[in-house]
Structure formats: C-alpha cells, structure tokens
C-alpha positions as CSV (number, residue, x, y, z in Angstrom):
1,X,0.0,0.0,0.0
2,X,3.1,2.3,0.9
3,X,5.0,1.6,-2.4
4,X,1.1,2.2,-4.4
5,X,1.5,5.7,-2.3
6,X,4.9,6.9,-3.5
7,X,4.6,5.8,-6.9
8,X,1.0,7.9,-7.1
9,X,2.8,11.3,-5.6
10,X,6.1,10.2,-8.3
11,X,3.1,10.5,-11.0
12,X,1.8,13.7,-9.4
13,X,4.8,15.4,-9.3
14,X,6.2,14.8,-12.9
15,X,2.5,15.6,-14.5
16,X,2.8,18.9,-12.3
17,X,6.5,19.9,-13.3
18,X,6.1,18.9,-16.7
19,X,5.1,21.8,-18.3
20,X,8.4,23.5,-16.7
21,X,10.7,21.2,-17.7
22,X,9.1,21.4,-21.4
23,X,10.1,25.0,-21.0
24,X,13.1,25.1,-19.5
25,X,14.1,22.2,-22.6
26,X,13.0,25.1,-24.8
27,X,15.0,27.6,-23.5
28,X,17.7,25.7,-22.8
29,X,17.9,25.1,-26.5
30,X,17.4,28.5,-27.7
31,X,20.4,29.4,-25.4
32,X,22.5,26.8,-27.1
33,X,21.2,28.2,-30.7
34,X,22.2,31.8,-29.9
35,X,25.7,30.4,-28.6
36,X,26.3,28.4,-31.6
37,X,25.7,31.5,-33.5
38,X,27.6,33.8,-31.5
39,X,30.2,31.8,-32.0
40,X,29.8,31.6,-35.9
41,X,29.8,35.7,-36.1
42,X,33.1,35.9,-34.2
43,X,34.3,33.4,-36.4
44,X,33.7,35.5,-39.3
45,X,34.9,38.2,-37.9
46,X,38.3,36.9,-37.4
47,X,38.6,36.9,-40.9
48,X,38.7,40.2,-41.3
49,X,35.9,40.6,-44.1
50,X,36.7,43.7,-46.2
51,X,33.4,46.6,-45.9
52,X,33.7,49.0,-48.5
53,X,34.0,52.6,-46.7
54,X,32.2,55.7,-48.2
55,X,33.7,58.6,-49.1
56,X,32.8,60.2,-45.9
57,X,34.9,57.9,-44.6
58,X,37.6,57.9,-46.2
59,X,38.1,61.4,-46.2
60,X,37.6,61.3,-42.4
61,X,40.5,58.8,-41.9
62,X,42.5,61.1,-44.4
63,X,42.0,64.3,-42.4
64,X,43.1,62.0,-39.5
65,X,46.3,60.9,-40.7
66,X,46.6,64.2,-42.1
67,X,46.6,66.3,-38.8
68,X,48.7,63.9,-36.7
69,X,51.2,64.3,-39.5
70,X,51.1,68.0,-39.3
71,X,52.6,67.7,-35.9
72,X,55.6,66.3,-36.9
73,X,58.6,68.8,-37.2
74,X,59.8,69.1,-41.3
75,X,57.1,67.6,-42.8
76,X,55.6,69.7,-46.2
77,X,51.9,69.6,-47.1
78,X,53.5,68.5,-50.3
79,X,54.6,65.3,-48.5
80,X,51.7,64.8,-46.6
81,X,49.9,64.8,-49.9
82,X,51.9,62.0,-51.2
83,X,51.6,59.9,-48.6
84,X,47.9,60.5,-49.0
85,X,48.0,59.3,-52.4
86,X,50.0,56.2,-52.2
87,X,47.4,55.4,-49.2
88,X,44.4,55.8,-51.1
89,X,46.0,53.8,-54.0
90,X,46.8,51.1,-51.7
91,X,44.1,50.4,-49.2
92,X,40.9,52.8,-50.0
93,X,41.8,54.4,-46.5
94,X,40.7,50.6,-45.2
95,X,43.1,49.8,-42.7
96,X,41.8,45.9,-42.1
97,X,41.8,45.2,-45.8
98,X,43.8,42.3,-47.2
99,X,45.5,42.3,-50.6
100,X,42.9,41.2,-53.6
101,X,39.8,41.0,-50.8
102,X,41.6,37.6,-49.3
103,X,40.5,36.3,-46.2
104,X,42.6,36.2,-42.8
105,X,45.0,33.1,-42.4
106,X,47.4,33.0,-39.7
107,X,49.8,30.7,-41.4
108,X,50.1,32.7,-44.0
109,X,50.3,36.0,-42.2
110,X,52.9,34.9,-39.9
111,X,55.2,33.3,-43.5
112,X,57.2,36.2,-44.6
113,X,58.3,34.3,-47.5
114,X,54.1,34.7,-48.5
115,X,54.2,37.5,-51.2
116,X,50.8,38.8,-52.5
117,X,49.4,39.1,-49.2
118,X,49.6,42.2,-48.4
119,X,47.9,44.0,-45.1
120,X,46.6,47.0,-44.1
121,X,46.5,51.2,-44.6
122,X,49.8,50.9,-46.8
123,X,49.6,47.2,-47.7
124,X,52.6,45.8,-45.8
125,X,53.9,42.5,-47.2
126,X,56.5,39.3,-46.6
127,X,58.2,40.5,-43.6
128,X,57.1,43.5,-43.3
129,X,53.8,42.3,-42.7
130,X,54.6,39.8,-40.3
131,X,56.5,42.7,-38.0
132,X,53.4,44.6,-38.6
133,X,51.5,42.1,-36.9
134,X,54.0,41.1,-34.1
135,X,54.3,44.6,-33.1
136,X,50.8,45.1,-33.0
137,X,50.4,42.4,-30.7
138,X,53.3,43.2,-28.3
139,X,50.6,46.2,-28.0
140,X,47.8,44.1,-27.5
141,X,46.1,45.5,-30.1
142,X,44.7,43.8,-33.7
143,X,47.1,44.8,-36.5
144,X,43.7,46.1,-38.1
145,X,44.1,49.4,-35.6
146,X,44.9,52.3,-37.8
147,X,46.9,53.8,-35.2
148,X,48.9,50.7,-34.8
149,X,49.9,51.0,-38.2
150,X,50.4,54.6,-38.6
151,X,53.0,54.4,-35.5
152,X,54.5,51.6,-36.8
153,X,54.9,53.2,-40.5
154,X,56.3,55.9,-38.5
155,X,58.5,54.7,-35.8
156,X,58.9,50.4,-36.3
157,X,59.6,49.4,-40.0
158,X,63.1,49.6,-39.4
159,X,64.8,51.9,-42.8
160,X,61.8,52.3,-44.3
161,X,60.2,54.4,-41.2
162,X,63.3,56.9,-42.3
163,X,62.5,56.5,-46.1
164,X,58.9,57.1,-45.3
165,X,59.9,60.5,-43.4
166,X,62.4,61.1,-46.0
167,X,59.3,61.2,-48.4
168,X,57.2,63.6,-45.6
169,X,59.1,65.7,-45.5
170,X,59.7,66.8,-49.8
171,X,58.8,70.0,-51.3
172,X,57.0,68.8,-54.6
173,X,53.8,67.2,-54.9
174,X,55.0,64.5,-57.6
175,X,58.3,64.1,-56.5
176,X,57.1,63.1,-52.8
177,X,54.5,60.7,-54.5
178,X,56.7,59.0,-56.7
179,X,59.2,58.1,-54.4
180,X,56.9,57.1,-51.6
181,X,56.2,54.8,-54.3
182,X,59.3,53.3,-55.4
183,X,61.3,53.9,-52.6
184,X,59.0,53.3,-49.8
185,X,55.7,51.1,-51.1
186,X,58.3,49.5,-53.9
187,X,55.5,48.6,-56.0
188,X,52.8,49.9,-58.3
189,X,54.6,50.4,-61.5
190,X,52.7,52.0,-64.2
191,X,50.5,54.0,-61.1
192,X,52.4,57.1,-61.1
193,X,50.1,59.5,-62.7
194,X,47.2,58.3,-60.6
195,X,48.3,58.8,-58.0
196,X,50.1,61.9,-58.3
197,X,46.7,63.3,-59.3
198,X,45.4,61.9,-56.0
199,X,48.2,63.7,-54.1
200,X,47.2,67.3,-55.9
201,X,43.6,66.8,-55.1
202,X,44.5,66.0,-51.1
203,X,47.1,69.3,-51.7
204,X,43.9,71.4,-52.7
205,X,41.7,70.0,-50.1
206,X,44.4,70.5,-47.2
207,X,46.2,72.8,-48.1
208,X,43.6,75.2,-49.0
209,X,44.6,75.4,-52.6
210,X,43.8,74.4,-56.0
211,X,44.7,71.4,-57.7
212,X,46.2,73.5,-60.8
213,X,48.8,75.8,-58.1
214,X,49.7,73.1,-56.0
215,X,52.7,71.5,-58.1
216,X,54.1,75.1,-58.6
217,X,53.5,76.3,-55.3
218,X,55.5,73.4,-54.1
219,X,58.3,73.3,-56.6
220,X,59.1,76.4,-55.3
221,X,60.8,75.6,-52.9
222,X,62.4,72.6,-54.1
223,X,64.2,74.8,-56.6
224,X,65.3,77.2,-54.0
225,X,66.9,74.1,-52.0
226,X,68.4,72.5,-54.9
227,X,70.2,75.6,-56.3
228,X,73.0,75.4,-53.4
229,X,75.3,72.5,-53.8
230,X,76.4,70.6,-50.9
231,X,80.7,70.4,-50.2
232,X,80.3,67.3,-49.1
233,X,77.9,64.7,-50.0
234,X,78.3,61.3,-47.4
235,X,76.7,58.3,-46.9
236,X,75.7,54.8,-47.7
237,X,76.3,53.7,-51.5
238,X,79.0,56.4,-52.7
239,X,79.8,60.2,-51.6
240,X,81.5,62.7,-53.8
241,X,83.9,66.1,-52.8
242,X,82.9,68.7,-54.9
243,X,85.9,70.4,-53.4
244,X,88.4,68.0,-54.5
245,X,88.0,69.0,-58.4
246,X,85.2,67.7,-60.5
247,X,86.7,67.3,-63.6
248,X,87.7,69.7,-66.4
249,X,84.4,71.5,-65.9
250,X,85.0,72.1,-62.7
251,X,82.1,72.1,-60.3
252,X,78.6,69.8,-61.1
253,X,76.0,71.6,-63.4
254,X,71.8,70.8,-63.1
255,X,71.7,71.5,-66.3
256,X,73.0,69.8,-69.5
257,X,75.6,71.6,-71.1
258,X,75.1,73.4,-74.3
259,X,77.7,71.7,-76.0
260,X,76.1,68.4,-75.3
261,X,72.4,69.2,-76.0
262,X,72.3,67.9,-79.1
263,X,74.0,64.6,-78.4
264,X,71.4,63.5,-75.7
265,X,68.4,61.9,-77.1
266,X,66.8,60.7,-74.0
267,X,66.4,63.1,-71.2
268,X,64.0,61.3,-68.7
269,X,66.6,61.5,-66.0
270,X,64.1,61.1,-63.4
271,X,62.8,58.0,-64.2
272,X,62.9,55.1,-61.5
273,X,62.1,51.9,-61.3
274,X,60.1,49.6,-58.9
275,X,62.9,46.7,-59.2
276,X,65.6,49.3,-57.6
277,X,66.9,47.9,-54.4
278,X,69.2,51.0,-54.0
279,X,69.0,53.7,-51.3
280,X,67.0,56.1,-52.6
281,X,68.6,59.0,-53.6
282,X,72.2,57.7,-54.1
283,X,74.8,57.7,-57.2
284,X,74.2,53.9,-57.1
285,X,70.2,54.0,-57.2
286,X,70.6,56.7,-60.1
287,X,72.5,54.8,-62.2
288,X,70.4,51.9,-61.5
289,X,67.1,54.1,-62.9
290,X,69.0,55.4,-65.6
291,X,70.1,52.1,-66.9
292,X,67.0,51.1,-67.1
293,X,65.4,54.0,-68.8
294,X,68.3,53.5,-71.2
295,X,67.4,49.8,-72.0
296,X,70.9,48.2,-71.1
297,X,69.8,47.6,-67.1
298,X,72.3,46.6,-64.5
299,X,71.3,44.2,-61.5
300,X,70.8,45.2,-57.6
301,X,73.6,44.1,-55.6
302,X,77.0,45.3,-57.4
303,X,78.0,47.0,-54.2
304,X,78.9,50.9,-53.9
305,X,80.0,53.1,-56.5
306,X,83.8,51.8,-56.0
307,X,82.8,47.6,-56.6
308,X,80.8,48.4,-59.5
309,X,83.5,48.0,-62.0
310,X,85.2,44.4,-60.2
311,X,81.8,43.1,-59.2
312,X,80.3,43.7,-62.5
313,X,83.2,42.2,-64.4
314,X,82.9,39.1,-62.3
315,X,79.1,38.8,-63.4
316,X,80.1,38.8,-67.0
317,X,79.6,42.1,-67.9
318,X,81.6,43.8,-70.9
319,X,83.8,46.6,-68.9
320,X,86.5,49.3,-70.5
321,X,88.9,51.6,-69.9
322,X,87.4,54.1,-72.0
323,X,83.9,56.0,-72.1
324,X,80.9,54.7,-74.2
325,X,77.6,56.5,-74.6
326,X,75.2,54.9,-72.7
327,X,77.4,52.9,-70.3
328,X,78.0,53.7,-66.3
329,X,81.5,54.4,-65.0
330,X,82.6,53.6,-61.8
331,X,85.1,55.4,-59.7
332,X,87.5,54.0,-57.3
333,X,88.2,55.5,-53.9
334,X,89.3,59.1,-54.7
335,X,89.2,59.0,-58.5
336,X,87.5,62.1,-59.8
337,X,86.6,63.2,-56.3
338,X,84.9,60.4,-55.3
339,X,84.5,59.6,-51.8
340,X,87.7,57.7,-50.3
341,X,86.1,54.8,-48.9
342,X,82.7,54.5,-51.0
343,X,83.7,55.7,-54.6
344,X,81.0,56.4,-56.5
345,X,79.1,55.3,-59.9
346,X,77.4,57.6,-62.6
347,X,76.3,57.1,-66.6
348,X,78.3,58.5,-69.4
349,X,75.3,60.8,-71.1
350,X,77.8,61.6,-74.3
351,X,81.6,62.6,-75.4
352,X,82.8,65.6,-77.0
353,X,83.0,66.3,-80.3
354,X,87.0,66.4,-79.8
355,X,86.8,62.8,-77.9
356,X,88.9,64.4,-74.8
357,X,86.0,64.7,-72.9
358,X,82.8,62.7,-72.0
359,X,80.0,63.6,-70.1
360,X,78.2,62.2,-67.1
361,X,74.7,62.1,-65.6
362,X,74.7,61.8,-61.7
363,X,73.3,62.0,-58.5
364,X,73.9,62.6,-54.6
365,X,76.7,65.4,-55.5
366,X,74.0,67.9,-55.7
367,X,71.5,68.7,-52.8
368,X,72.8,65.2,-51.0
369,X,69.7,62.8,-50.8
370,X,66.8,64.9,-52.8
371,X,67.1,62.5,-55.6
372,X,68.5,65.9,-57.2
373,X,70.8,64.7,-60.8
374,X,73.5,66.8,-62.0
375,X,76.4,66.6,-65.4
376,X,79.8,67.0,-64.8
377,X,82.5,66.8,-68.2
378,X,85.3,64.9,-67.5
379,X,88.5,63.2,-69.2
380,X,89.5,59.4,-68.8
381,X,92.1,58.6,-66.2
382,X,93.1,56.2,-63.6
383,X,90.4,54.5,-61.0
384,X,87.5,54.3,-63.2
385,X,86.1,51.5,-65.0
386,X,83.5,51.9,-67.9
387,X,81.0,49.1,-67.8
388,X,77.9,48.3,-70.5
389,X,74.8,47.1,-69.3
390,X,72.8,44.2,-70.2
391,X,71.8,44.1,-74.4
C-alpha cells in the first residue's frame, strides 16, 4: 500500500513539473542556438571581411592621418599629400583590408616568405607584414588598428620608417609621391600619374589650394633648395667632394651643357624603377634608374659606387677603360673626387665632339639625398672603370 502511495505522488509530481521542464528544454535550446551562432559571427569576424568605406569615410580617416602628421617637425603639405596618395591607392583608406579581398590566415600571415598578401593602410607585405603584426600584438592590439599602423609606419619598420619620413618631408607634390612609391611602397609600377593626381587633389583640399597651383606652389621651394650645392655629400652607396675638383668643368652643373644638348636623345633622368633595391637617392640608385630607362639595365647588388666596376666584371659584364655612350662608369676610392672609402658610380650621357672629354649624368653630388641629378664633363684617367649594361 506504501509503495502504491509513492509511486502515485512520483506520478503527481512529474504531471505537475512537466510543463516547466518542457520550457526550460526550450529555453535551454534556444540558449545553445544563440551560442552556436555567437560563436559563428566571431568566427567570421576573425577573418577580417573587407566593408567597402564611403567617401565620408575615407576622407575622415584622411584628415586624420593628415593632422597627426602635421605635428611632426619638417614635414611639407606636399609630402603629406603623397603619402595620402599612395594610401588611397593602396588600401581605399581601409586599414583591415587584405591584398585582392583575401580572407585572414594566420599561417600565412605569420610566413614572410608569402608574397601577395599584403595588409593594411599601406599594404605591408613578406616581412614586413609579419612585423606589422607582431608589433601590433606586443601592443595588445589587432594589427587592423589604424593607429597601430600609422606608429608603426612611422617609428617600427626599421629603414623604411626613415625612407617614409624622407618622403614627408619633400617639397614637390610629384616628386614626394613618386618616391613614396618606389622607394617606400616599392611597388605599383605603371601608377604614377594616378596617383600623383590623388596627391594634388588632397594638396587642394588641405592645403587650402587648388589642384592646378599646388605643383608650382611646391616646386618652389624645391628649386630654392636645390640651387645650393652641398661640399660634401656622405653616406651609404658612394659620396662625392665637390671640393676636391670635378673634372675639367669644374664644379657639377643641373643642367645639361650646351655643348652636349644635341647629343642626348633621352632626357627622362628622373625615371625610376620599382625593381631598384638601392638607397633612394644615391649615385648607385641613379645609375640603376638610368640604366634602365636606357634599356641596357644593370642588376641590384654590385655593391657601392667603387665595386661596380670588379663586381660587374665578375658577373660577365663587358667593362672598359674608356667611355661609351650609354654605359655607367665607376670610380675608385678618390678618383675624380669620389668619396675615399665608398667611390662612387654615374652614366656616361655623351663625349665631345674632340673625344677628350665625356659627359656624365649623376646624383647625390647635388642637394645630397633629394634625388637631385647633375652633369659634370670629364677626361678618362686612372680609377675608373666603364661598364655596358645588359643588351
């Protein structure tokens, strides 16, 4: 009779929580249903989706990057301006987008040996990216932060924090562009009027100007720089003493000679290339650009302005004694003024009409590190050696 008891109030009981166990089942399910989807969104997320920003945006993001900047002592609105460009070329202004829309890996974000995989406001790739992102986390921060990756453009990618300041910190609108390009982004060849036009249209906005004043406005005072040679022109790659006697025309020219006008059919001197490995700005990354525009190209790597002429030879390249039209020269230690422990390296442009003479296009003698080329006539002697670029 007991057991009959029990098993009666057992029946009770579960017919009277019933109903609240059917709804606790429910909501126990829907719980699990929002956490499974939770879950799904952050997983998404972590893949860092690319949102196309609006104009309003980007321009806000812009003026952003544009005051901070501002605050940085030497830097031109014509620099600014470039840098503006190359970013809005790059990224849209997008700082978590990934090269060609990809989606986020970690294996291949962390392989600087990946190419084509490039990150961020200024699309850092290889290992570049992969500091990027390690000194973003060493800030606990995601490497999507646009401030992350401004300070770190500025202040932790190694030389080319200094290349990118170089660039910030130029006097013309195209000039600043272009080498923010080559120099600093090292890529988008066949960009360079695009986004020079971007840069004169962030000038006018900024800078309270107009797109068709900027370039002048800014070349100004380029011009006024560059008209006062430098004595001594030091650093990495070559260096030359203008006082030590340039030659039988004395000191370096900007201009080409009259008595060589004539002979010079190509005058693009300030043509670079994206392949140049050079320091920007040095007699070894002119003659590198110069080659090229010529269509007899030497190869990264031959050392400074002094090696030129033994590394090249050992690479199988045709070198001489004598000038040849079209062909760069390299000077020893001290020949022709060169610096005495870096030499230095410059194209023969043409030779007088007498054959004494031969004339050479250059840079870093003038305005050291502008990127500034210069001619200087001079006569064959001891410590250089003539060398012809690849056919």
């Amino acid at each position: 009779m007991q057991k009959q008891l029990v098993s009666h109030f057992k029946h009770k009981i579960l017919l009277f929580l019933a109903p609240y166990l059917a709804f606790f089942l429910v909501l126990l399910l829907i719980v699990m249903a929002l956490f499974y989807q939770n879950n799904n969104n952050d997983c998404q997320s972590t893949n860092t989706t690319v949102t196309v920003t609006t104009n309003a945006d980007k321009e806000a993001v812009a003026k952003s990057l544009h005051d901070n900047l501002k605050k940085i002592s030497g830097v031109t609105e014509a620099g600014i301006a470039g840098y503006l460009a190359n970013t809005q070329h790059e990224s849209g202004f997008n700082s978590s987008v990934i090269q060609s829309n990809a989606p986020y890996s970690e294996s291949q974000a962390m392989n600087p040996k990946v190419s084509g995989y490039a990150f961020g406001l200024n699309q850092w790739d290889n290992s570049r990216r992969v500091e990027l992102i390690n000194y973003a986390k060493s800030k606990n921060k995601p490497w999507t932060d646009a401030s992350v990756q401004f300070d770190f453009a500025l202040n932790h990618d190694g030389t080319n924090s200094d290349l990118l300041k170089q660039g910030l910190k130029m006097t013309n609108i195209d000039d600043a562009t272009e080498f923010l390009r080559a120099s600093w982004e090292r890529g988008g060849a066949g960009t360079t009027a695009t986004r020079q036009s971007y840069a004169r249209s962030w000038y006018a906005k900024f800078s309270n100007g107009s797109s068709d004043t900027a370039v002048d406005t800014a070349t100004t005072g380029t011009e006024t720089t560059q008209n006062t040679d430098n004595t001594t022109n030091n650093s990495s790659g070559c260096s030359t003493n203008v006082a030590q006697g340039m030659g039988t025309s004395g000191s370096p020219v900007k201009e080409i000679p009259s008595a060589y006008k004539s002979k010079i059919k190509d005058t693009n001197f300030t043509a670079t290339s994206s392949s140049n490995t050079y320091p920007f700005g040095q007699c070894t990354w002119y003659t590198y650009n110069r080659m090229q525009e010529l269509g007899t190209p030497v190869e990264n790597g031959l050392g400074n302005g002094a090696d030129w002429g033994k590394n090249a030879k050992a690479k199988g390249y045709k070198t001489d004694s004598q000038p040849h039209v079209g062909w760069a020269v390299s000077f020893s230690q001290g020949a022709d003024g060169a610096d005495p422990t870096y030499g230095h390296v410059a194209v023969v442009e043409a030779i007088s009409d007498d054959k004494t003479h031969f004339l050479v296009s250059e840079c870093n003698v003038v305005a050291s590190g502008t990127g500034t080329v210069s001619f200087r006539e001079l006569t064959a002697g001891q410590g250089v050696t003539f060398i012809q670029g690849k056919q």
